[in-house]
N, C-alpha and C positions, 0 to 999 in steps of 0.2 A: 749482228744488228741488235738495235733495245729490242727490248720483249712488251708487250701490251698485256696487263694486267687487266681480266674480266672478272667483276665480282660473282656473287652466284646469281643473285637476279637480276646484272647489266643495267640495273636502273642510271638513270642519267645523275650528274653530278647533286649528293646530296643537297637537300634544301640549308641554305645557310644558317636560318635560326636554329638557336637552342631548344628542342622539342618543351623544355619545362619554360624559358622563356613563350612560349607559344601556348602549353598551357595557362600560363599566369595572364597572357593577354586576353586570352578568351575569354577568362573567371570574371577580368575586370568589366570586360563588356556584356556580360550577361548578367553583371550587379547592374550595371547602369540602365541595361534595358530592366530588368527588372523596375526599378525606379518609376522609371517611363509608364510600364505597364499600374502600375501599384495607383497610377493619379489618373489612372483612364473609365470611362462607366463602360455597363455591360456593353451598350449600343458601338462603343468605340473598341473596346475589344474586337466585336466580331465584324465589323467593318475592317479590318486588317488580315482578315481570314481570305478575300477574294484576292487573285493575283493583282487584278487592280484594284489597290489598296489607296483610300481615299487621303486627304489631309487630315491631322489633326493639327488645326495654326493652333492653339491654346498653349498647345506640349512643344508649339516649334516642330511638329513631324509633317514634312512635307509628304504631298502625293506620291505614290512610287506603284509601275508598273513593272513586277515583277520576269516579265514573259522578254527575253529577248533570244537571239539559238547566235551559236558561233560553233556550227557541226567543223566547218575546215575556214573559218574567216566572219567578220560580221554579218548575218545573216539579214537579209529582208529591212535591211534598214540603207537604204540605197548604194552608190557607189561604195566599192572596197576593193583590198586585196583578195582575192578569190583564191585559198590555194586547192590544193588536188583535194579530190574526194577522200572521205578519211578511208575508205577501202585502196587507196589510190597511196597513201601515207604511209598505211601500216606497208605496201610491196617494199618502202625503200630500207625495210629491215635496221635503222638507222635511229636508233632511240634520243640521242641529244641533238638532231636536226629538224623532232617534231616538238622538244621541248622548247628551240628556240622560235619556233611557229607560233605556236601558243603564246610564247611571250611577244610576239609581234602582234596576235591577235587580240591581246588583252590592254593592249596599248594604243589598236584603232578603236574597239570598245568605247577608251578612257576619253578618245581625242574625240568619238560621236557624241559620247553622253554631253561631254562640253559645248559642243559647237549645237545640241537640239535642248536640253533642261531650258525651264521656262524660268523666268526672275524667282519665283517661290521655291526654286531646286528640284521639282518636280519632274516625271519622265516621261515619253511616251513609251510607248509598245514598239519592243528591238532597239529601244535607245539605251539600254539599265546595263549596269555592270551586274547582274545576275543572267549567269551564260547557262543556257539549258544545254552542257554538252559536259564532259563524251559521252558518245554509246560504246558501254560496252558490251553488251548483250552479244550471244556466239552466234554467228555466223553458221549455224551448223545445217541447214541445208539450203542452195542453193537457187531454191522457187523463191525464198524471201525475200520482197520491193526491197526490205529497209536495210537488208545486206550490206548493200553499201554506204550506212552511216557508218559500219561497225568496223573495226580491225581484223576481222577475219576469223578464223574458226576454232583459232589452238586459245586455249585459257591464259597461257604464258605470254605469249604473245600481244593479248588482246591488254595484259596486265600492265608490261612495260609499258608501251605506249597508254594505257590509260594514267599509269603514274605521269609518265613525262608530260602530257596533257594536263594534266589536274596541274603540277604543279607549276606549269608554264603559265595558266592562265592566275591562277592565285599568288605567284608573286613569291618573294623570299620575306618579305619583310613581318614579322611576328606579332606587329601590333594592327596593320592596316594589309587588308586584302587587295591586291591591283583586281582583280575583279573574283568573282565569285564563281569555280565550279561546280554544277548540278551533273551527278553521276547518272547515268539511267539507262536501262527501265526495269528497274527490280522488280524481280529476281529472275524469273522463269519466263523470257518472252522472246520468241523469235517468228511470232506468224503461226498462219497464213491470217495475213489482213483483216478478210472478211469476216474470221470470226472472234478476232480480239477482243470484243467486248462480250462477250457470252464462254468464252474457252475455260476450262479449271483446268488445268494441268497439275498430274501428280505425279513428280518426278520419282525417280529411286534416289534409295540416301545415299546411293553412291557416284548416281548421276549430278546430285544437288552439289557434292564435296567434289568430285572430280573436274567436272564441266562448269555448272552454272554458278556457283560465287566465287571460285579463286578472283576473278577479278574485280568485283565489287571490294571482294573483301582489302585488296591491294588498295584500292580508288582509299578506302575509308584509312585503314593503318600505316600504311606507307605515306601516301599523298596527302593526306590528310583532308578529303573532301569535305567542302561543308555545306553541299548539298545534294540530297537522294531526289531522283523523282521513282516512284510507283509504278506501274507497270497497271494497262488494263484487267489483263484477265484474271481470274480467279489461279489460287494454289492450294489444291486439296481443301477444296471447298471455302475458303476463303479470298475475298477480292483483295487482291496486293497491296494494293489501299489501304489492306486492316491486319496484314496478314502477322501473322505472333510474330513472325520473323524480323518485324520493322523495332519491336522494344529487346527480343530476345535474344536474336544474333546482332545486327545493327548497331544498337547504343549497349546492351548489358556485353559480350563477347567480344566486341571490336571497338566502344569507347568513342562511338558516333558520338560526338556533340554541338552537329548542325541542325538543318532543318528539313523535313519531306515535303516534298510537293507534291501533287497526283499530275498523273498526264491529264492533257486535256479533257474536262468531262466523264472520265475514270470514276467520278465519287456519285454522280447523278447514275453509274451501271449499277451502284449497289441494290438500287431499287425500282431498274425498270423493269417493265416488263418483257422485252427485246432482251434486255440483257442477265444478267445476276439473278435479279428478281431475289435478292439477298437478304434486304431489309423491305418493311413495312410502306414506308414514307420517306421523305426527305429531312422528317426533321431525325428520325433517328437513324438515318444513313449518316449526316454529319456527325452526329455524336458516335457512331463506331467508329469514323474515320480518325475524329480526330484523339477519341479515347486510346486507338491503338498505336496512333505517333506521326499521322497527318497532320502536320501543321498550315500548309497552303494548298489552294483550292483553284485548279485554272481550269477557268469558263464552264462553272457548273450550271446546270437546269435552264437550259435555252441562253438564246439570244442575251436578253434580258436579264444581266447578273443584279441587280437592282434589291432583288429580293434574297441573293444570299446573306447577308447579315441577319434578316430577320428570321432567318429559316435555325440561324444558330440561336439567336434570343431565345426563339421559344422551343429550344431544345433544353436549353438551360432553364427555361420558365417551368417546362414540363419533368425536369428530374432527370433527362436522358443524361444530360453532359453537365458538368461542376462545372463551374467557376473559374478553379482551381485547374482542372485540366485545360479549359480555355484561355488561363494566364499563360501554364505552360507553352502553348503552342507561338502565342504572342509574343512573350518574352525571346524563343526562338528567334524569329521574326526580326525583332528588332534588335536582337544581339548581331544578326548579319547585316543590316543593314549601318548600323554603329561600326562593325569592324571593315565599311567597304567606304565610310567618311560618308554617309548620308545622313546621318544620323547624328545632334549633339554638334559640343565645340570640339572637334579633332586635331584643327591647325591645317597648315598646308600638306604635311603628310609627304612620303615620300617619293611618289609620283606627282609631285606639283610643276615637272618640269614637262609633261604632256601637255600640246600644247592639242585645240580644236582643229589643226589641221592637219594634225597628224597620223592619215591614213590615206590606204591609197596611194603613200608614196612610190618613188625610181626606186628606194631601196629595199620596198617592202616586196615589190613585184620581182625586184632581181632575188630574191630569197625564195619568193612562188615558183621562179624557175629552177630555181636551184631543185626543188622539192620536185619539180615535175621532173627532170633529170633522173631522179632517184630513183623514182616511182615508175621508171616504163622497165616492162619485162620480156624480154626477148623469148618467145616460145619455140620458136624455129629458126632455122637459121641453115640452109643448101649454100652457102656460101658466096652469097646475094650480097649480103650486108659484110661489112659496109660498101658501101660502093666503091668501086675502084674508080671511076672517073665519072665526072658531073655528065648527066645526061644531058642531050642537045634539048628533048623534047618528054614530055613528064605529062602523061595523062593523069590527072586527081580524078576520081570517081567516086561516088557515095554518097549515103543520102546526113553522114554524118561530118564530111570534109568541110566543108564549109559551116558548121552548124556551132552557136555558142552553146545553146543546150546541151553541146553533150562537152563544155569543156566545163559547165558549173554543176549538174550533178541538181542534188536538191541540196533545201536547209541551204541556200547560198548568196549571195551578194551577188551585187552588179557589177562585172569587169568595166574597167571607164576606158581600156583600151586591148580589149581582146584578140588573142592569135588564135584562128582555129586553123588544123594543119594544113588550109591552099593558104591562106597568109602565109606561113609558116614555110612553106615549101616554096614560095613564091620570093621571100627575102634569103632564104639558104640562098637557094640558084638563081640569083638574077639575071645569067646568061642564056636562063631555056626558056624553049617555049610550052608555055605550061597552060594546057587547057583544059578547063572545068565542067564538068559535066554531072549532075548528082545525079541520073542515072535508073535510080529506084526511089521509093521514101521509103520510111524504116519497117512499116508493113503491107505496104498497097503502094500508089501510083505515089510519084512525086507530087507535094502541094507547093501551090502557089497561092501568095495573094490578089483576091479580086482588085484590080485598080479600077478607076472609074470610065472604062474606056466601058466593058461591060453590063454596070449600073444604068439604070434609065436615073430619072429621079427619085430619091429614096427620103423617106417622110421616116425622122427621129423622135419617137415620145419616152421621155424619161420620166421613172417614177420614185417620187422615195420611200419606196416601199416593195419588202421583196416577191409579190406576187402579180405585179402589174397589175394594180385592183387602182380605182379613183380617178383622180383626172392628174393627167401626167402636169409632173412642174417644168417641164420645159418641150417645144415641138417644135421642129426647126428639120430641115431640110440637109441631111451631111451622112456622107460615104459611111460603109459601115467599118468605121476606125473611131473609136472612141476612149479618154481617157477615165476614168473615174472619178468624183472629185464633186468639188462644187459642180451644180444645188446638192448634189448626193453626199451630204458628207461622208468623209474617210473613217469615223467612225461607226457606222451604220449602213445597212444594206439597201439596196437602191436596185431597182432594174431596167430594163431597157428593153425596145420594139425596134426594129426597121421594119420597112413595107416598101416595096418596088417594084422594079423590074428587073429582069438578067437577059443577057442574048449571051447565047454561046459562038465563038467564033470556029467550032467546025462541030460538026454532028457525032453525036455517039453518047457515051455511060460518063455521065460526072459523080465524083463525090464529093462533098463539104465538110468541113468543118470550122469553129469559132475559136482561136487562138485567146484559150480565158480561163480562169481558173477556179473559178463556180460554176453555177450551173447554166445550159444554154439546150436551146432547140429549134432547126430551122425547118422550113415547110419551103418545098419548091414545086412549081405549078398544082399545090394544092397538095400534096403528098409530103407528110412527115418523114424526111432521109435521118435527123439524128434529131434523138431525145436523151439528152445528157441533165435534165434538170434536176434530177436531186442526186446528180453526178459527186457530191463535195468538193474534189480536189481530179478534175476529170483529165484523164491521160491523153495516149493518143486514139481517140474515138472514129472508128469508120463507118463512116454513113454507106444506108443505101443507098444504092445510084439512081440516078434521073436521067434518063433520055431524053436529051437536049438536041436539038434541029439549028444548023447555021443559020443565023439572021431572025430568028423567030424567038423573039421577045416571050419570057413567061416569068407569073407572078414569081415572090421572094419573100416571107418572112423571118426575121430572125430575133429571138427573142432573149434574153440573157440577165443572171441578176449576178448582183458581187457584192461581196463586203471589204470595205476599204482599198487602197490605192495600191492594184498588181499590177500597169503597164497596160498598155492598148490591147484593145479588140480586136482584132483583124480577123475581118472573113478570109477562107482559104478554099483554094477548089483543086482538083486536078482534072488537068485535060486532059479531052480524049485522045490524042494523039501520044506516043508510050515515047520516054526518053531514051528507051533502052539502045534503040540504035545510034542513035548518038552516041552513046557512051564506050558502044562498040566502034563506030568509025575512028574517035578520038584514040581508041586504043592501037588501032591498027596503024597508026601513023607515029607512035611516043615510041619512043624506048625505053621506059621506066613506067609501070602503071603503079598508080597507089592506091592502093582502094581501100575507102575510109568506112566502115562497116559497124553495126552493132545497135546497141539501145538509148533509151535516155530516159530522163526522171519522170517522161510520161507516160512512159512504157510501164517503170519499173519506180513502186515509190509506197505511197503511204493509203492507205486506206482508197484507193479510187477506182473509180471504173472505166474501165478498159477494154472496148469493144473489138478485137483483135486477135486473132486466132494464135494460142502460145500464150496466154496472159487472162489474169484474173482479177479484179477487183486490188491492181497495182503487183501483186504474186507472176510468179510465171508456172505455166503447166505445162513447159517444153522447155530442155536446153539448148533448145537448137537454131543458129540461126534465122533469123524470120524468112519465109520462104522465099519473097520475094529479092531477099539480099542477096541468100542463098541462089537462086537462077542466075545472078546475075553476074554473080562473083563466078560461076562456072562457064558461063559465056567468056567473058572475060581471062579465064584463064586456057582457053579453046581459040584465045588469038595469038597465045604461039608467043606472045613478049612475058619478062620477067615482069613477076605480079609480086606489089610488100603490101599482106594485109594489115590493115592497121585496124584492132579491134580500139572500142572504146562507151566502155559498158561500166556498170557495179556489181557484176555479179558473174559467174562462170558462164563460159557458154563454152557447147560440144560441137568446135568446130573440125570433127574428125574429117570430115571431104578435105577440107583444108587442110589439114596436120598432114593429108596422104599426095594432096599434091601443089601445093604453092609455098615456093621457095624460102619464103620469109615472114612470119607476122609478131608484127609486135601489139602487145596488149598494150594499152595509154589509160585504161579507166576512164574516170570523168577527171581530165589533166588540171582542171584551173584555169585563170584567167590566160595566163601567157601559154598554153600549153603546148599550141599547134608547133609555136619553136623547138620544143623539147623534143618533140616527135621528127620533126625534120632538121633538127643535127644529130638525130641517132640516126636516120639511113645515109645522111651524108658522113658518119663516123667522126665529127668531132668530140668524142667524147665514147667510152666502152660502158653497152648496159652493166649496170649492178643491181637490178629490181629485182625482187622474188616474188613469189604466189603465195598469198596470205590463206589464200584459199585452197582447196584441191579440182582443178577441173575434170568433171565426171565426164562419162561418155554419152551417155544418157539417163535420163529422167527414171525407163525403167528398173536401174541399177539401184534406186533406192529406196529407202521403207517408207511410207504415207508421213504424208508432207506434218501433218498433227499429229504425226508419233515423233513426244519429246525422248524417249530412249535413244541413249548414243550408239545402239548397236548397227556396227555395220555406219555408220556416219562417221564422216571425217576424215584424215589421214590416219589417228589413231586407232580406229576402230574399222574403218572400212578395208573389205576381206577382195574387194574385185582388181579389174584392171583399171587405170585409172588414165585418161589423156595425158594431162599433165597436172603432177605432183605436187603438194603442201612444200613450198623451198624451193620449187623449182624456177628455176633462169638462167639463161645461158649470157657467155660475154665476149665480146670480140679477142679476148687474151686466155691464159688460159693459169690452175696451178697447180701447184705441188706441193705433199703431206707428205713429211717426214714422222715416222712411230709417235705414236703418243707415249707420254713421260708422265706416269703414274706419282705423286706422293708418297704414296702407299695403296699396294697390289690390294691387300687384307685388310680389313676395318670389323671394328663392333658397331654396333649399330645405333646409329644416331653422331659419329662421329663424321667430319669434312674428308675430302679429296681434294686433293688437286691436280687438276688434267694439263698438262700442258703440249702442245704440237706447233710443230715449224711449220709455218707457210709461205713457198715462196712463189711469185709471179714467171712462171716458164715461159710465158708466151711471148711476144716481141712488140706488146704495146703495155700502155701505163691502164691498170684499170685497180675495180675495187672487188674484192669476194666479200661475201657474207659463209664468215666461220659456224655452222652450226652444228649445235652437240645436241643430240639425243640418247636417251634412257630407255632400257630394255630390263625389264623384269620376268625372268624365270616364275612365273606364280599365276595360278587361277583369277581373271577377271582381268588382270591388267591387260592395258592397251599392247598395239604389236610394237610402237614407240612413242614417246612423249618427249617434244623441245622442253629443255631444259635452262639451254644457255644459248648464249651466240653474240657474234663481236663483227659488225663491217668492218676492214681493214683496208685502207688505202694503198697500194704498192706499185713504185717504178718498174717499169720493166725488169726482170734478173733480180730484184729485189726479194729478201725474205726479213721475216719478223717469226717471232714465239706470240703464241697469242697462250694464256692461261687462264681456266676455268676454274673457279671456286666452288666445290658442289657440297652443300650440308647437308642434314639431315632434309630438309624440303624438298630439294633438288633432288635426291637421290631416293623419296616417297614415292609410293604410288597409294590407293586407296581399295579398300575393300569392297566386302557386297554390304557390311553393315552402316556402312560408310566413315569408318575410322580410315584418318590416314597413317599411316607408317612406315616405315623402312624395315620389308621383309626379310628373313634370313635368306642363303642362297646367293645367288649368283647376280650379279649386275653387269647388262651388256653398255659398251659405250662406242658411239660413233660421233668422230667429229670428221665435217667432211662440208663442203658446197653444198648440199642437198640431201634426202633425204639416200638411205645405200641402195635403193632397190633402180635395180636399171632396168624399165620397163618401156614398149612401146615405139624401139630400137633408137630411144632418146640416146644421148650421148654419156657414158658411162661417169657416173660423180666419182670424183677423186674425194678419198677419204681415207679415214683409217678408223679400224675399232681398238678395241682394249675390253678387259674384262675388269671389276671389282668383285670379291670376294668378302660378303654381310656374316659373320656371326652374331647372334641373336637376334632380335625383334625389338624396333624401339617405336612405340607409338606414338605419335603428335598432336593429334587431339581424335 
């Protein structure tokens, strides 16, 4: 058969321009911003420093809001294609099927910005072709909300896919950017949440070289990003915002010559007192920001950006910041906006064939599936799956089966036609009867929304203003369902009261809560059950209960504020009455139980609070199923029918009860708009998983070092010494294969010379499926890890099918890094495994076919 050629870093298909053609585009657009900038006054200068960056009509610079996210699709700027979580992306091990993502995502971008810009060209906020994504930030322990923006935990890994990323959303074309990607959050940030804006971290230089910037450094040299965001917290005593490393390694060692932005309100930490307490004031917080190579600034010192320009003025008035550095930053600025055609006469450019409707399509969604296909990871597998014949009767259970939340993940768009897995299992088998029961909720009782059978009359006072102070601009009589919006405008924070009645229709322990995404707090018969108001971005909060009496009326207040337009209010309660047996009768009656299990983005996310046992201020401080899942999932498997768990998380969880007794589960992540199909034609077997684990699933939380200790020791596949559930690479597939010797190059090298590995892989099993070829690196030498992914190649194969897959390993590849944090290629011995997974068969998992080989380094050759 042909043989498949993998290069050494598997990057997806080079970008087409001439790297010096590419340089010369940049030169010219950074002459012509220059220009721009050269006819501007001080006041117009620093007016272009806030992400909402005003007009200047004189120079023809329209308004432009810089702020829009495309983590896995258009974000928060309404309907889209929704694909899988990027934790969900990196499983499908598949480098040029998230590059062509990216280019689909940067092409509903192109079709939003068109169909929302105002006659002047101006933007709003998540309508700009400046895409605040990827994260590559490492994945490296498992408590972390934001985990699941990220590719997961290996550096290499995290790298490919952020090249393919980066260069899918920016485009091939050398003069004009299809949209613009922002790399982040440099340098050193993985959590915990709570203390991101106060944390310094000081890495080892050989954690800084080994772990934490291979993949920036790829985003900036490979991909050619042209844009950094900053990271909150401090690095050895300096806020990321300022940190030497943004002029020193960034633009002088790597030949950055985009733009930085700070995370949100990151530049207002240098000088709180809450946080940094770094700088004096604000005015000489901006001039160290932007002295050190902060060029833009999102949503500094309140509310009220108004007074960022003037805060720069008289920084420059006072001596802290030139002129001359403040053109700097500007010129930036508008060099991106010039090379993304907002800027100047450009012409039609060569995305002019994007038209304003072009998102959201049949074909964009058939590729979200395609991607959700890729992305599920078979963890077990008693020989359950696939099914041998369609069940008559299909119990769905869980509190995440029916839920789109947990198929969009955060940072994500609106599905305009969402499958969550009872859809999903409901169109596979349209011969069963399939009955639904959620069973549990993800931490406490099942919610439900108040309808108005409940409500007495309930009295509406809206205010525009976020502390309900004044006399409300609207009172009116209406359910508590509300959308945001006019009188309150979408730009500005607004709050809101109800006042009623409730009757509970049976007696016992309710809890509440407010389906909202600021802050809220309800009062029932005079007693406060949830105070989530200076919640920010509030999870799944459980209230305390109220003892409610059938038919006996008692007060209700609910109070809530928001800024701009996130979708209805909806009160939510659970009844006293427990679903659980229902879920168990349904079982007892199916012959297939599915039970749809795990977290979601309110559990598990960004800065919030999270009142729920296992979870912290959006972290988690348990891997372990949430208890109530966990009960329920064990009842359930106490009814004697075969059980397929279907996890559907961002982040590892230690479902060892599981792994020891239910037959089958497959991990789904946050799937994406289409996803729930993805998941039920992998139990019905139309199609053999090929997902991996981006991540390592631990067994427990105890097994690892304190959540803000950034030392890799003992974290990770590379580094971690214990037993481990399930494995960095690991997934299993309905087929199976076979590795023939590896086919050395040459045995012996000097050092800093290439290899090439090559190995036959043929498909033994007796279906068509895909493997993911992976090679890892083993060094004979003090401090290196126990192995490091190196290389790796999905391969598609017919049944009885083989191919040569071949790895190119150079001096990089075959590095490892010291304790001084020089990288190099040590003398001595180099181990090589290429195989399905990682070599260690642990856990009585099923043993990975693979094969090693040895190289043998004379001399030492240093890399930098």
């Amino acid at each position: 058969m042909g043989a498949i050629v993998a290069a050494l870093l598997l990057a997806p298909a080079a970008r087409a321009q001439d790297p010096a053609a590419l340089d010369a585009a940049i030169t010219q657009a950074e002459q012509q911003a220059a220009a721009f900038v050269g006819q501007m006054t001080l006041a117009e200068k620093a007016s272009q420093i806030p992400d909402a960056s005003p007009a200047i009509e004189r120079l023809g610079i329209p308004g432009y809001n810089w702020w829009s996210e495309g983590l896995h699709g258009v974000a928060r700027a309404g309907e889209a294609t929704v694909f899988p979580q990027a934790i969900g992306m990196a499983a499908t091990w598949d480098v040029p099927l998230i590059q062509r993502t990216a280019d689909v995502i940067a092409s509903e971008f192109r079709a939003k910005y068109l169909a929302t810009r105002k006659p002047d060209g101006s933007s709003a906020q998540y309508q700009g072709l400046t895409v605040w994504s990827p994260n590559v930030n490492i994945f490296r322990d498992p408590r972390w909300g934001r985990g699941q923006e990220t590719w997961g935990e290996d550096p290499f890994l995290t790298s490919r896919f952020g090249v393919a990323f980066i260069e899918g959303l920016q485009g091939d074309d050398p003069r004009m950017l299809k949209t613009l990607a922002t790399v982040k959050h440099f340098a050193v940030h993985s959590g915990p949440e709570a203390d991101r804006h106060s944390d310094d971290i000081h890495p080892s230089a050989h954690d800084l070289e080994d772990t934490y910037l291979p993949a920036f450094r790829a985003a900036v040299t490979e991909a050619r990003a042209e844009g950094l965001m900053c990271a909150y917290n401090a690095i050895d005593g300096v806020p990321a915002c300022a940190t030497p490393m943004l002029e020193g390694i960034v633009r002088t060692d790597w030949g950055f010559r985009g733009h930085v932005v700070s995370d949100c309100a990151a530049i207002a930490d240098f000088f709180l007192e809450t946080s940094h307490r770094w700088q004096p004031d604000p005015e000489h917080t901006v001039a160290a920001a932007i002295n050190a190579g902060t060029d833009l600034f999102c949503r500094e010192f309140g509310r009220d950006k108004s007074s960022d320009p003037a805060i720069i003025v008289r920084a420059v008035e006072q001596g802290l910041l030139t002129e001359a550095a403040l053109d700097r930053a500007v010129t930036r600025l508008v060099t991106a906006r010039i090379r993304l055609g907002l800027v100047g006469d450009v012409g039609a450019g060569p995305y002019a064939g994007i038209t304003p409707t072009q998102f959201d399509t049949p074909e964009n969604a058939a590729l979200a599936g395609e991607v959700a296909r890729a992305s599920m990871v078979l963890l077990k597998n008693d020989g359950l799956l696939p099914l041998a014949a369609a069940p008559r009767r299909i119990a769905v259970i869980g509190p995440n089966a029916d839920s789109v939340d947990a198929l969009v993940g955060n940072y994500n768009g609106t599905p305009s036609q969402p499958v969550t897995v009872l859809a999903g299992i409901r169109a596979r088998f349209p011969q069963a009867d399939v009955t639904y029961v959620e069973g549990t909720g993800l931490t406490g009782a099942p919610l439900k929304e108040v309808g108005p059978e409940p409500l007495g009359t309930v009295r509406m006072e809206v205010f525009d203003n976020p502390d309900l102070s004044g006399t409300p601009v609207v009172t009116s009589e209406e359910l508590v369902r509300f959308r945001w919006g006019q009188p309150v405008r979408a730009d500005r924070t607004g709050s809101v009261r109800w006042s009623g009645t409730i009757t509970a229709p049976t007696s016992g322990p309710y809890q509440f809560q407010l389906r909202s995404f600021d802050g809220y707090r309800i009062l029932v018969d005079g007693q406060e059950v949830v105070n989530a108001w200076d919640a920010g971005e509030p999870g799944d909060i459980v209230s305390q209960e109220a003892q409610l009496t059938a038919g006996t009326p008692v007060s209700i207040v609910v109070e809530a504020r928001q800024s701009g337009t996130r979708g209805d209010q909806q009160l939510l309660w659970s009844a006293a009455e427990t679903r659980g047996d229902a879920a168990l009768a349904a079982a007892r009656t199916a012959d297939l139980v599915v039970y749809v299990a795990g977290l979601n983005a309110k559990l598990e996310g960004e800065e919030m609070r999270v009142n729920a046992a296992g979870f912290a201020g959006g972290d988690r401080t348990s891997l372990d199923l949430p208890a109530p899942q966990q009960e329920l999932l064990e009842q359930l498997h106490a009814s004697g029918k075969p059980v397929v768990l279907v996890l559907m998380n961002g982040s590892a969880l230690a479902v060892n009860w599981a792994d020891a007794n239910v037959p089958a589960i497959i991990e789904a992540w946050y799937p994406g708009g289409p996803g729930g199909r993805a998941v039920a034609d992998l139990i019905a077997g139309d199609y053999s998983p090929s997902g991996r684990l981006p991540v390592t699933f631990y067994r427990s939380v105890d097994d690892l070092p304190p959540f803000k200790d950034y030392g890799m020791a003992n974290r990770t596949y590379r580094y971690f010494d214990g037993e481990v559930l399930y494995p960095f690479g690991h997934g299993l597939s309905y087929t199976s294969f076979a590795y023939q010797p590896v086919r050395l190059s040459q045995a012996r090298v000097a050092a800093g010379e290439p290899v090439q590995a090559s190995v036959r892989v043929r498909n033994s099993g007796d279906r068509d499926g895909a493997e993911v070829v992976q090679l890892y690196v083993t060094h004979d030498a003090p401090g290196a890890p126990r192995r490091t992914l190196r290389a790796f190649q999905r391969v598609e194969l017919a049944r009885g099918e083989e191919r040569d897959v071949t790895f190119t390993l150079d001096a990089e590849a075959l590095s490892m890094v010291d304790a001084q944090g020089r990288r190099l290629v040590p003398e001595g011995t180099i181990g090589l495994w290429i195989g399905g997974g990682q070599p260690d068969a642990r856990n009585g998992l099923p043993a990975v076919q693979g094969v090693a080989a040895q190289v043998q380094v004379t001399g030492e050759h240093v890399i930098r």
